[in-house]
C-alpha positions as CSV (number, residue, x, y, z in Angstrom):
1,X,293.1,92.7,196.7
2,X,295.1,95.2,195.2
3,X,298.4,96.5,196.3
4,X,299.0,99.7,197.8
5,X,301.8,99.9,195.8
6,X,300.4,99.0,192.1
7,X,297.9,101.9,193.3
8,X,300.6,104.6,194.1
9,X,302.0,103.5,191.4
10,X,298.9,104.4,188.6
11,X,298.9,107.9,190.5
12,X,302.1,108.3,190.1
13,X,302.3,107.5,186.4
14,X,299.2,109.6,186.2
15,X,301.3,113.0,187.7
16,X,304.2,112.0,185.2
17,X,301.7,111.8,182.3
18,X,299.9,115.4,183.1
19,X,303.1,116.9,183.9
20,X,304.1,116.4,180.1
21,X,300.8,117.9,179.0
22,X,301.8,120.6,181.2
23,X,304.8,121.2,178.9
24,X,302.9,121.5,175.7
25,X,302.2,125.3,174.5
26,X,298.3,125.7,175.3
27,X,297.4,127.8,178.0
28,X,299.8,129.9,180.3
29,X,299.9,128.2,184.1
30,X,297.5,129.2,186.6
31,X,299.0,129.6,190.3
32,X,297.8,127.9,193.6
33,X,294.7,129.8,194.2
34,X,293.8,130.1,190.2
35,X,293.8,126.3,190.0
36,X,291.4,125.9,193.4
37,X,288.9,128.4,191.3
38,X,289.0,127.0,188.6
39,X,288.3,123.3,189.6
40,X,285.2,124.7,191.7
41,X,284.3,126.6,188.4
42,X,284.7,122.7,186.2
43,X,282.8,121.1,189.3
44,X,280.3,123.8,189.3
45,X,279.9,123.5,185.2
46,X,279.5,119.7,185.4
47,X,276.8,119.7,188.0
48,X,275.2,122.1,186.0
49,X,275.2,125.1,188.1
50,X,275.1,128.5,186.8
51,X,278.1,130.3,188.7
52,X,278.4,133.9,188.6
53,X,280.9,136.6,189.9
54,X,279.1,137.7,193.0
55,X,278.6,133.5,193.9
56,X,282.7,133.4,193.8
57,X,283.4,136.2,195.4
58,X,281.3,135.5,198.3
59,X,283.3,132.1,198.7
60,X,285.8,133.0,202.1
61,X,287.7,129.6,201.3
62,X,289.5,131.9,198.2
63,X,289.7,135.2,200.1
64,X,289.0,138.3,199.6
65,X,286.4,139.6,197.3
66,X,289.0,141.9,195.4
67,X,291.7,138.9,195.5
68,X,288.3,136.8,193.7
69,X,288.1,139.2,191.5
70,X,291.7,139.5,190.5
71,X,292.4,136.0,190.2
72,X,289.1,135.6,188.1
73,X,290.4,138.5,185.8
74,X,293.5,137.2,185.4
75,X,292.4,133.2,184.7
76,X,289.9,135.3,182.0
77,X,293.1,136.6,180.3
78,X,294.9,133.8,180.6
79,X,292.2,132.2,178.4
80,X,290.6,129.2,181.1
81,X,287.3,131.0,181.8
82,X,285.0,133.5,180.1
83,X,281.9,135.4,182.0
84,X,279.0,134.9,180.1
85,X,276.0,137.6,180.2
86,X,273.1,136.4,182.3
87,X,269.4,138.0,181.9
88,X,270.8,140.2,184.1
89,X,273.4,142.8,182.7
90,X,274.6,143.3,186.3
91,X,275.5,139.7,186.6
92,X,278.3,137.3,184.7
93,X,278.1,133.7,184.4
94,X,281.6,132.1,184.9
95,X,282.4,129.6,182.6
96,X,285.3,127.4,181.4
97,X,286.5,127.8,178.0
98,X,286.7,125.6,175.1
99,X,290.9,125.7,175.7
100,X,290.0,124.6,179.2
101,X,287.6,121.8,178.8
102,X,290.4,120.6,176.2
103,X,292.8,120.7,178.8
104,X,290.6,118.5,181.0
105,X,290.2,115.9,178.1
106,X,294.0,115.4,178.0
107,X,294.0,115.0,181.6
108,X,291.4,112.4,181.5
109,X,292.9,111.0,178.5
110,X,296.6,110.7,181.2
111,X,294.6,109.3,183.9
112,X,292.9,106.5,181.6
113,X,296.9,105.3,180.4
114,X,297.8,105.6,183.6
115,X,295.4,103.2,184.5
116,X,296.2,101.0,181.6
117,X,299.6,100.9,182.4
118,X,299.0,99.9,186.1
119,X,297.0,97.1,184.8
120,X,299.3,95.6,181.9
121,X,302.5,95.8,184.5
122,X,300.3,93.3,186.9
């Protein structure tokens, strides 16, 4: 049986681990809100689920339509997502870029040492 501790431990070693890669120059910080869209955009991408504009924007959990719409804008220029034309001109696709599926590599690449740290300090 494992010990809570051991286990708050890996976690914790994980946050000290991503919170390095956070200090490396890549892509500029996204705030509260920005970092809720864009793991429903990563979740959305890895289920394979097309996810457009209008799909966000009707999401209440993020607010308003307009405060959508500006965070998507500014995650855009930020360089984490792109909108992608659909068959549809009306419509965008929201995807991650390649900068942030990078950025989700090194992240998995922390949570993997953290893990194999927890295990060699047993």
């Amino acid at each position: 049986m494992k010990k809570p501790r051991a286990s708050a431990d890996v976690y914790l070693r994980f946050l000290q681990l991503s919170e390095a890669i956070r200090g490396l120059p890549s892509l500029p910080p996204l705030d509260p809100l920005e970092e809720r869209i864009l793991a429903w955009v990563a979740r959305a991408g890895r289920n394979e689920e097309r996810l457009s504009v209008r799909d966000m924007m009707a999401r209440q959990e993020f607010g308003a339509p307009a405060t959508i719409h500006a965070r998507l804008k500014s995650m855009r220029e930020k360089g984490w997502i792109l909108l992608a034309d659909t068959e549809d001109a009306r419509r965008k696709q929201i995807e991650l870029t390649r900068a942030a599926l990078q950025h989700f590599a090194r992240l998995s690449r922390c949570l993997v040492q953290a893990a194999k740290d927890g295990t060699a300090a047993r």
